[in-house]
Steps between C-alpha positions, in 0.01 A plus 500: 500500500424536145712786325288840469777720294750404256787741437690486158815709391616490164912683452621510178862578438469888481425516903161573457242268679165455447275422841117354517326369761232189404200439742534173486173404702271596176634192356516284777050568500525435144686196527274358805159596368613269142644241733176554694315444182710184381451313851235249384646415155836428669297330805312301172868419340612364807220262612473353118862449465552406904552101392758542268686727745530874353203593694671515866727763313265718391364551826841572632511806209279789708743435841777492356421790218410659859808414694701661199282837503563532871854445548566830164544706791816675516658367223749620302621474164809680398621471077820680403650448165763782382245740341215499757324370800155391600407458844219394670349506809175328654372672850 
């Protein structure tokens, strides 16, 4: 399932934190209409440069670009150094 919200938290070294939350899903429509719209140039790449061999990777970009998308979900990324922290959180 594609990730709807993300959910960022910035502390700095003072104890103070500072929380937003990131619908996430705008750019997901953003990013799939464009992908939507670049579909028969990258279908045009692939069938011109199929003999020499890039074109078989090119069609592999949209599953793969998909497979990437789909598996965001519940991820977490965690940065400490000694001053702050960033955290992040894909649900």
């Amino acid at each position: 399932m594609l990730p709807m919200i993300m959910k960022m938290r910035i502390a700095g070294e003072s104890g103070k934190s500072f929380r937003l939350f990131f619908p996430v899903i705008l750019v997901w429509i953003l990013l799939f209409a464009l992908l939507l719209a670049l579909l028969p140039l990258i279908l045009l790449a692939a069938v011109l440069t199929c003999p020499w061999g890039p074109g078989f990777r090119l069609l592999a970009v949209y599953p793969l670009l998909v497979a990437v998308l789909f598996n965001l979900s519940g991820l977490h990324i965690d940065v400490r150094d000694a001053r702050q922290q960033i955290y992040l959180h894909f649900s």
